[in-house]
N, C-alpha and C positions, 0 to 999 in steps of 0.2 A: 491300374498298372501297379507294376513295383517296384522297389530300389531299393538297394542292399537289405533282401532280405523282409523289410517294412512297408505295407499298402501302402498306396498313396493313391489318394481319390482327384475329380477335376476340381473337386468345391466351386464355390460362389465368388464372384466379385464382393459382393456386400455379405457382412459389413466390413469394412478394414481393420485391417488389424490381426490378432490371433483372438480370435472367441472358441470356448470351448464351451461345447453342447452338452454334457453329460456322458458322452462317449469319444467323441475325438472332436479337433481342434482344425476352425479353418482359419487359413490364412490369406491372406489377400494386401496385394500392395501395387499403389499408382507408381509408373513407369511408363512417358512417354517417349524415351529415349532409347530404352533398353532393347538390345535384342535378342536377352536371354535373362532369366531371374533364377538364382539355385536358392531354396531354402533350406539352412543349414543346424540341423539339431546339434547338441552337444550333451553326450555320458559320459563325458571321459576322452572322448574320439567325439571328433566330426565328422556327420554324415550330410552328407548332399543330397536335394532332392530338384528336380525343376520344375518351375511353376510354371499353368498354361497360361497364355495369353490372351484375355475375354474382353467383352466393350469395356468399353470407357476405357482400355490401354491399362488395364486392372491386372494385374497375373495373379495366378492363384493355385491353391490347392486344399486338398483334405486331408487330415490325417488322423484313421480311426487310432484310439487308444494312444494318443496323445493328448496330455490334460494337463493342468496345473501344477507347477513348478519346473514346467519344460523349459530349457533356454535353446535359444535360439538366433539368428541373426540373417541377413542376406549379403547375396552377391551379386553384383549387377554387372550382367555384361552387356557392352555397347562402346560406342565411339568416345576417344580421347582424344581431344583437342582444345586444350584450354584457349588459345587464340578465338575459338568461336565459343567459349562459354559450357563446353561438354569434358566434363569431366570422370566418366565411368571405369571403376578400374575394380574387375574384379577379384584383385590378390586385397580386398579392404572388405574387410568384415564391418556389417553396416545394423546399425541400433533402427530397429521399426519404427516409423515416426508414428505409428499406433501402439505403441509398447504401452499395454497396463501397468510392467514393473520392469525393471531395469537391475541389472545388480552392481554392486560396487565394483571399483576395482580400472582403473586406468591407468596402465604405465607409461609414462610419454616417453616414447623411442622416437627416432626417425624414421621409424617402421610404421606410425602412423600415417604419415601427407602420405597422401597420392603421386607426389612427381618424387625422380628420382633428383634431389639435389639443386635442380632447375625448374622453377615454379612452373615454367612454359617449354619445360625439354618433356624428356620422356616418363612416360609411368614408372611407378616403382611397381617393382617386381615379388618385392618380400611382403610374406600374408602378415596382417595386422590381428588375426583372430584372436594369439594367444594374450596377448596384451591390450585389448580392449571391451567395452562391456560388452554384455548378451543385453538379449532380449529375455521377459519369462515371461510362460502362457501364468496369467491370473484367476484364481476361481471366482466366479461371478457371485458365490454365494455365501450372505452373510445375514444375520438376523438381525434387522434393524428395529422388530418389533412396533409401534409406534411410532416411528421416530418422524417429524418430516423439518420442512421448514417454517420457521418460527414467524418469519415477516414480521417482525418490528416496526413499525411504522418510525418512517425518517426523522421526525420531529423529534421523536423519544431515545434516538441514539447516539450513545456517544461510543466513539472507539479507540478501542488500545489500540496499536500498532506495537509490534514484536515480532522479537528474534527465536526459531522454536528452540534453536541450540542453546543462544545465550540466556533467554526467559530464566530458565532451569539447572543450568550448568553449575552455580555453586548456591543453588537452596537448599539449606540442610534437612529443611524438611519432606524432601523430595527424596526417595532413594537411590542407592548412587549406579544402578544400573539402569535406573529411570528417569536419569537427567540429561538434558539435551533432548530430548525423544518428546513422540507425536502421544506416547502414554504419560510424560513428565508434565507438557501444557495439561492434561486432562486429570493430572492429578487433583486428588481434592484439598491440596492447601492450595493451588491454584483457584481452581475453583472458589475457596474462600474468599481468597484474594480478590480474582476478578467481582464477585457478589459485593464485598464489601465496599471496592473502590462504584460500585455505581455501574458499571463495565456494562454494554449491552454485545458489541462485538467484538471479537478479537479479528485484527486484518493480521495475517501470515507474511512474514516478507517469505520469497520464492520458496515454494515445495517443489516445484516442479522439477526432476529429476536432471541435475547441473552439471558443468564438469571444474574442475578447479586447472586455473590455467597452468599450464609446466613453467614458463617464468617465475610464477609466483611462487611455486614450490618448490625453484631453484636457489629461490633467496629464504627458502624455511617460512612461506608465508601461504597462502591458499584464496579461494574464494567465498570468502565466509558469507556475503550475503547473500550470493547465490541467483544475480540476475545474468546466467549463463546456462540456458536451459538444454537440454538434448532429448529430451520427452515432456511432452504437453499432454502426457496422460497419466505417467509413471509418477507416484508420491516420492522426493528423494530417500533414497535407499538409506542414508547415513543419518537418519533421523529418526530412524525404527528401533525401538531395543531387543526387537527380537528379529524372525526372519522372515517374517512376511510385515511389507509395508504399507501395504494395502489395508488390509484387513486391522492392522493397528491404529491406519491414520482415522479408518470409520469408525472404530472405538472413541475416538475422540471426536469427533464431530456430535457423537448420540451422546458420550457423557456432557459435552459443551450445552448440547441444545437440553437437558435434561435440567441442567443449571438456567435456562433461560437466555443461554449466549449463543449467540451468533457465530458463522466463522466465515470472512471474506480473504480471499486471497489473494495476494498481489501477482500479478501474471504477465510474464517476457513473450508476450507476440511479436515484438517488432525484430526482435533477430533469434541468434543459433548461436554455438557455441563453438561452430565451425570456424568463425573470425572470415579474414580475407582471403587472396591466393594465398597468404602463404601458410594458412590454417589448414588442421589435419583434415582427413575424409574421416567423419565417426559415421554418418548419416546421409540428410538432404541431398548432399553436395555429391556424395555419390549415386545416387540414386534417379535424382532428374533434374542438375545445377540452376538450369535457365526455367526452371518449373517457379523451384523453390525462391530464390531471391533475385533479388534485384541486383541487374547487371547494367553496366555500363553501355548504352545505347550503340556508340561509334567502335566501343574497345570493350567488349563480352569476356575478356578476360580476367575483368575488375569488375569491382561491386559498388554499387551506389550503398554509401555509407549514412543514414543519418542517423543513427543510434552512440556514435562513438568506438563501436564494436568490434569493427571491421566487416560488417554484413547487415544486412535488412530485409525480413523476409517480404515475399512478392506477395501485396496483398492483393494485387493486379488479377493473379491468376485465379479462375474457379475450384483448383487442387485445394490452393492453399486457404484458401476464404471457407471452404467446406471443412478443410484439417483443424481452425481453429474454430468454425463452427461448432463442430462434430468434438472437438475439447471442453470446450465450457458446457456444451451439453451434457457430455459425459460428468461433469467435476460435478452439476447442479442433479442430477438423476440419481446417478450409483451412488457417489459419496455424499450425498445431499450437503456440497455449501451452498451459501446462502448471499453468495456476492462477489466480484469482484475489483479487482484495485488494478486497471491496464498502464502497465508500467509505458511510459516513453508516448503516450497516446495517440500524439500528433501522427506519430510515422505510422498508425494505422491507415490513419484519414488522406495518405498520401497519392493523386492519380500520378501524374507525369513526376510533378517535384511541388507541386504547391499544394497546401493542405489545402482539404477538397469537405467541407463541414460534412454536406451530403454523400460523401465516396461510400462505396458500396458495401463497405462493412459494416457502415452505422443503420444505410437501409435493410441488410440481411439482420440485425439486430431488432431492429425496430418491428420487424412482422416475423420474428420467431417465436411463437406461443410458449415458449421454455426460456429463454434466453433474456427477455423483455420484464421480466418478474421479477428477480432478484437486482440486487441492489450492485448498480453499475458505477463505478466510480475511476474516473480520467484524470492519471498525471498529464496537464493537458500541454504538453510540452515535449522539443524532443531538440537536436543540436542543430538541425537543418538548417536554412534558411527559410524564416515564415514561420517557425516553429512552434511560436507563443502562443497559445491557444486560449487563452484566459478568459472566461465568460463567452468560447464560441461553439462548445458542443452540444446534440440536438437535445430535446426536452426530458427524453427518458433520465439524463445522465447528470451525475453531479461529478463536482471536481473538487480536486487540491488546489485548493486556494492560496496561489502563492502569493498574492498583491495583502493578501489575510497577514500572512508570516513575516512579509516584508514592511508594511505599515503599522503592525502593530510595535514589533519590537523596534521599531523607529520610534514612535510614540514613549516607551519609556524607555529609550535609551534620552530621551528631550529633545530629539533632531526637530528645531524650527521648520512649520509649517509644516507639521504633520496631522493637526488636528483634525482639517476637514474628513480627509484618509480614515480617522482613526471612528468617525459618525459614522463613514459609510461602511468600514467594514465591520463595526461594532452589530450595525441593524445588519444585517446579513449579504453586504455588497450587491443592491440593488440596482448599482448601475452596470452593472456585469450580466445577471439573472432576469430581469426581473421584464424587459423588453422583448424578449426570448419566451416568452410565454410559464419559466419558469418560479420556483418559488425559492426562498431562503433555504430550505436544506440542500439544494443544488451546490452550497457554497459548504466543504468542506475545514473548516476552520481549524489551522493549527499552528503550534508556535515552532517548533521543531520535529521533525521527523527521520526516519535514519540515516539521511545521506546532509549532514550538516553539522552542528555541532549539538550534544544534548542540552536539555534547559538551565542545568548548573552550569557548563559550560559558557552558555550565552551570556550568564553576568559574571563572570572569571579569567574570559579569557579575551583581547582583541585580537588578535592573528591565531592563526590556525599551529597547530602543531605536531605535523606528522612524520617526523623524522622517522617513525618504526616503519612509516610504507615503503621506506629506502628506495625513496625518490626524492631526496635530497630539498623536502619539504613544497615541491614544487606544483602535487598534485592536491587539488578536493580548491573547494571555493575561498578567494582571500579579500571577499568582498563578505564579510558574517553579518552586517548591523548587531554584532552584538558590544556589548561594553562590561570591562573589568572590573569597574567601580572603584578603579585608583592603582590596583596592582595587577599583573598577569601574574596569572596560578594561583596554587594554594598562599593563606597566608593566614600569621594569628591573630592582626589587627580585629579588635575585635567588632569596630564601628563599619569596616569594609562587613566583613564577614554580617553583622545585621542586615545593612544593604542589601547583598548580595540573597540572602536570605526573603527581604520585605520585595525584594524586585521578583521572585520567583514566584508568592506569590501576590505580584501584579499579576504578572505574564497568565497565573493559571484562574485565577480570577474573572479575569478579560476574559479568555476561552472558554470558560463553562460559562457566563452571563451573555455572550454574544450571542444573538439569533445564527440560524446555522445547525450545523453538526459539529460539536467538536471533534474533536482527534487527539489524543495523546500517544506522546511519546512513550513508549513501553521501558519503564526505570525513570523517568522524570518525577514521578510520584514519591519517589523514596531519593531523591536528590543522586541520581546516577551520574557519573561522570566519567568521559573519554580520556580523559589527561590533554582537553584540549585538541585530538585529534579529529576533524570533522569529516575524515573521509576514510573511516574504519572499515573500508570494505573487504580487506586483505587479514583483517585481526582475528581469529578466533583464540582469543585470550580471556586474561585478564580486562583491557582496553575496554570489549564488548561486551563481554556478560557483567550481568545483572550482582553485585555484590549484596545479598539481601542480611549478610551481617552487620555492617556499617550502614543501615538506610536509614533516612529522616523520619524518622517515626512522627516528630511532630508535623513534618509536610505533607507525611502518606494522612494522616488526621484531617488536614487542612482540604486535602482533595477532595477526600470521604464524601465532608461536612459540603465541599462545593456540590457534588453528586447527586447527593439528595434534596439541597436545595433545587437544584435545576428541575429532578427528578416531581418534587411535591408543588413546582408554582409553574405553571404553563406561559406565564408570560414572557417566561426566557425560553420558550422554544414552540414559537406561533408556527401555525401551518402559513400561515399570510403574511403578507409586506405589512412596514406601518405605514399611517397614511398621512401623519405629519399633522392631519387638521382637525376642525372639532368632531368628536365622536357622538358624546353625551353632554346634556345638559345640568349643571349641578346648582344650586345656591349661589356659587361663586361664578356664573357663568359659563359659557361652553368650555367644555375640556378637549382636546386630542389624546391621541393615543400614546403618544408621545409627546416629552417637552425635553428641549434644548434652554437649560439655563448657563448663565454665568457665575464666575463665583461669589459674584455679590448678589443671587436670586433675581437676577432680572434676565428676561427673556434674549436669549444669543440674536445677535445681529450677523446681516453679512461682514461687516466690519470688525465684528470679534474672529469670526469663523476664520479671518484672514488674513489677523493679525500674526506675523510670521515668528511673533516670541509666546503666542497665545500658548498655555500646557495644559489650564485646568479647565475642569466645566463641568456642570451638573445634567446629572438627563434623569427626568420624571416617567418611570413605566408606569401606565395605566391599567390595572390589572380588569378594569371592566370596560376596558378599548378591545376586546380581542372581539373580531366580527366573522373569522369561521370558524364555525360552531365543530362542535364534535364527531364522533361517530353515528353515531345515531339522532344528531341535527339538533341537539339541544345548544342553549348558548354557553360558553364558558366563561367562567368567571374566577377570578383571582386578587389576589392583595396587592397592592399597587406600592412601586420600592420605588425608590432616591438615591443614584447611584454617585459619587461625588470622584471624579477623577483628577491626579495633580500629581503630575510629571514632571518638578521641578525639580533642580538641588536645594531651593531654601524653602522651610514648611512657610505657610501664610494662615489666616485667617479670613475663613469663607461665611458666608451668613444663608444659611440653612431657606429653602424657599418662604413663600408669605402663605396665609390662608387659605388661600385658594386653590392652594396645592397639594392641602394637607394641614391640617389644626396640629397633628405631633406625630413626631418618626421616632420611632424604637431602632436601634443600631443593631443589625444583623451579626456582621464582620466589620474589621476590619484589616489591612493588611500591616501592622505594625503588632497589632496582640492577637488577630485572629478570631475565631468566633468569639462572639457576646455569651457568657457565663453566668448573667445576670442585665437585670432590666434596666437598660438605659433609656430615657428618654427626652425625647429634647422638642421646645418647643417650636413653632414656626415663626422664624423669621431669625431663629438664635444664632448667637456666633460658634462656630467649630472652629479648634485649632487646628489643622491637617498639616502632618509632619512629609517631609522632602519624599519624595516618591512615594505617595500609596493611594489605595484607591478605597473608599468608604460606601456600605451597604445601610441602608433604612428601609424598614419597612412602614408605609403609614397606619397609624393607628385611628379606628373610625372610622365611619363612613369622606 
């Protein structure tokens, strides 16, 4: 058939979305609601076309000589009735929830919602087209050459966490129409950067094509982090420096992985950027409401909320379960990443309202030959009730350790009776994993991440300080564990300021030595700071980007030097639990794999472990305790360290293990001067002076 002028073929149900053949473009969109679908080109003018309606409730069409860089959108015509949950109104120009690319550009009118002025009255009548995004057909083709994925093996990674805008936004050695942008991360001082620091992967916070809320923009503020998705397939558009975002963001995945990096991305399945009733129609909502989210059982006019958001998409339905199937597939194939970070996790795993460990996303996960490969990692958390998920996701998957983030910075803040906490998340939170069939990398380890305060922060600041979110300081978490070490903010004492200095790194010390995966904060390395504000999600400033003028040069050192340590001695990052007991047998008797001393070298009791004022204690890694072997089944073998921890405010005098643990330790680090420059060595059984908060590294010398 035709229309104005232009063929239009019946096309296929599959695949969804706009795929272009090398001659024209089919399209296809779920719609059980609809009882008419018009797909709508735009040159200047918008033309109408209408799609057939095929199984599966698929409408569709073809269209020769339509190809890439076509924009596009739909119209869905069908029943309005918000009282039962139907919302279709086709004067709202609707974004593909198969959109490859998206283009900029959202003006929040009132011309947006669907109802006219009354959530539950009538439809609005006026077309939303001119003032919100397209959709744009994508080329499929790009020369990735070699390129694929890298599989790092879990044991061997550690990862940044970062912002793509703020990363780049004021490095000078970045150029300045390449900062903020998906070609700016891939720059080669980046690149340096990441090599140097040790970096195996970069985790992205959201590319996923966003929208910034009109509130925010009312008060000159936006959505800078960007967990407000409107395409689950589209790279954000405003991250691009040129005009295609596609094709730039796979520039950068092939130069990342050419470096040996990784790229996992953090990803909003659990809602839409659509909000509640009283949120516009961009998408879903118009399309097929009671498909796409989760509605209020007795009253379909409301949304079952547990994301915070005002909406949560239905993982219930098989639309939706295949929409974000058919996403990660897509992110792991064409753009070849290499992992991801599922923001808000729990409200996946949700059937009725209780987290459901086994709910059917984790089982569609679990037997997808693509989707089961790459590195899965669960905020295992959401605001629901039941929502804590900590140590209950299935084997494939690791998590955000937040019991990790929380007991540690407990630990040297000095919070009595944090010790035992600080054993078990040090070995890799084995009462979490480890019952679960799982192993220590399950346990993502970190001290700060972006929704909190950065690591300079955590020892500067006690309350939070968000007066710029102009929410009158009332939003972002006012429970920190962190501690200012005498003064909140900046100051030029200069005995705080060491502190604050020697506590930063404890913090990153801890993190790279713990079994696990670490995780860094992206600017924690060069001493970044919020100004105190922990819930920067609104700032695309100064606040959030990365200031690489003013950075700690001797800190970003201190990282380096942790990096490679971790990187050259396998015993800080075992594939295996430790087992507490004798391993091998030496001169001095059976050894474990592990030893738990006190600071006067004798073996921890339950009575130490519990003692509620207890801060310091020694723990012996075994470096020829490690009992699973390599890749190719040999045994591993490694130097066996002496780690001395003391969380206290007044330094003491500890006396270094006896014989048996070691005839003499060489000093690695420490966190008062930092790496050893020169050969220290100290005999067994010697006294060490350990000053107020720091933690002391040895390596044994000898057999």
């Amino acid at each position: 058939m035709t229309a104005k002028g232009r063929r239009v073929w019946p096309g296929k149900p599959y695949p969804l979305g706009a795929t272009y053949d090398g001659f024209g473009t089919n399209f296809a969109l779920f719609s059980s609601v609809a009882e008419r679908v018009q797909l709508c080109l735009f040159d200047g003018r918008e033309h109408r076309f209408d799609l057939e309606r095929g199984i599966g409730q698929i409408w569709h069409a073809y269209l020769p000589e339509v190809g890439p860089g076509a924009r596009y959108g739909y119209r869905v015509h069908g029943p309005w009735d918000p009282g039962r949950g139907l919302r279709c109104n086709p004067h709202k120009l609707l974004v593909d929830p198969y959109a490859r690319s998206i283009t900029e550009g959202l003006d929040w009118q009132p011309v947006l919602f669907g109802f006219d002025g009354d959530p539950m009255g009538k439809p609005s009548l006026d077309d939303s087209g001119p003032y919100t995004f397209k959709s744009v057909v994508a080329s499929p083709y790009f020369d990735w050459g070699n390129d694929r994925r890298l599989e790092t093996a879990w044991n061997d990674t550690v990862i940044y966490e970062c912002h793509v805008k703020g990363l780049t936004q004021l490095h000078p050695e970045v150029p300045e129409n390449l900062r903020g942008t998906y070609a700016g991360v891939a720059h080669p001082a980046m690149i340096r950067h990441f090599r140097a620091l040790g970096i195996t992967a970069v985790e992205l916070m959201p590319v996923h094509a966003f929208v910034h809320d009109g509130f925010l923009l009312e008060k000159g503020l936006c959505n800078y982090w960007g967990y407000n998705s409107i395409g689950y397939f589209a790279p954000h558009p405003q991250y691009a420096s040129g005009s295609d975002p596609v094709a730039e963001f796979k520039q950068m995945v092939k130069a990342l992985h050419r470096a040996g990096i990784e790229v996992i991305l953090d990803v909003v399945y659990n809602h839409t950027a659509e909000g509640n009733h009283l949120g516009p129609t961009l998408s879903m909502r118009g399309i097929d409401n009671g498909a796409y989210y989760r509605l209020v059982g007795n009253a379909p006019a409301y949304y079952n909320d547990y994301t915070g958001t005002g909406n949560t998409l239905n993982m219930r339905h098989p639309h939706v379960l295949q929409l974000v199937m058919d996403s990660l597939r897509y992110w792991i194939e064409e753009m070849h990443v290499d992992g991801f970070r599922f923001d808000l996790a729990a409200t996946l795993a949700r059937g009725l309202h209780e987290v459901d460990r086994l709910g059917a996303f984790f089982d569609l996960i679990q037997q997808d030959p693509i989707v089961s490969r790459v590195k899965l990692i669960a905020e295992p958390w959401d605001v629901g009730e039941g929502g804590y998920q900590v140590g209950n996701f299935p084997p494939l998957w690791s998590e955000w350790n937040g019991k990790y983030r929380d007991w540690i910075r407990d630990y040297w803040r000095g919070q009595p009776g944090s010790l035992p906490e600080l054993g078990l998340r040090f070995t890799g939170s084995s009462d979490l994993y480890e019952t679960g069939g799982r192993f220590p990398h399950a346990s993502i380890n970190f001290i700060s991440a972006h929704d909190g305060f950065t690591l300079r922060d955590i020892v500067s600041y006690n309350e939070k300080h968000n007066a710029a979110n102009g929410e009158n300081n009332r939003d972002g978490e006012s429970h920190n564990r962190s501690w200012n070490c005498g003064v909140e903010g900046p100051t030029t004492d200069p005995e705080i300021n060491d502190l604050r200095a020697r506590q930063q790194r404890n913090f990153l010390a801890t993190l790279f030595l713990s079994q696990g995966v670490p995780m860094l904060l992206g600017g924690d390395e060069i001493g970044r700071t919020q100004q105190g504000n922990n819930n920067a999600y609104c700032q695309d400033n100064e606040i959030s980007w990365f200031d690489w003028k003013t950075a700690d040069k001797d800190l970003l050192e201190f990282v380096r030097g942790l990096a490679r340590l971790r990187r050259d001695h396998p015993v800080f990052r075992r594939r295996g639990w430790f087992q507490g007991r004798p391993i091998r047998t030496t001169s001095h008797g059976a050894l474990p794999d592990i030893a738990w001393l006190t600071p006067e070298g004798d073996e921890m009791t339950d009575e130490h472990w519990q003692t509620a004022l207890s801060r310091s204690l020694q723990v012996v890694l075994d470096g020829a305790g490690i009992l699973v072997p390599d890749d190719r089944g040999e045994p591993i073998l490694d130097d066996s360290f002496l780690i001395v921890f003391h969380a206290h405010p007044e330094g003491r005098t500890i006396s270094l293990p006896e014989r048996r643990w070691g005839v003499s330790w060489r000093r690695v680090l420490d966190t008062e001067r930092g790496f050893a420059t020169e050969e220290e060595r100290y005999a067994a059984g010697s006294p060490l002076a350990v000053p107020p908060f720091s933690l002391w590294l040895f390596r044994r010398e000898g057999p």
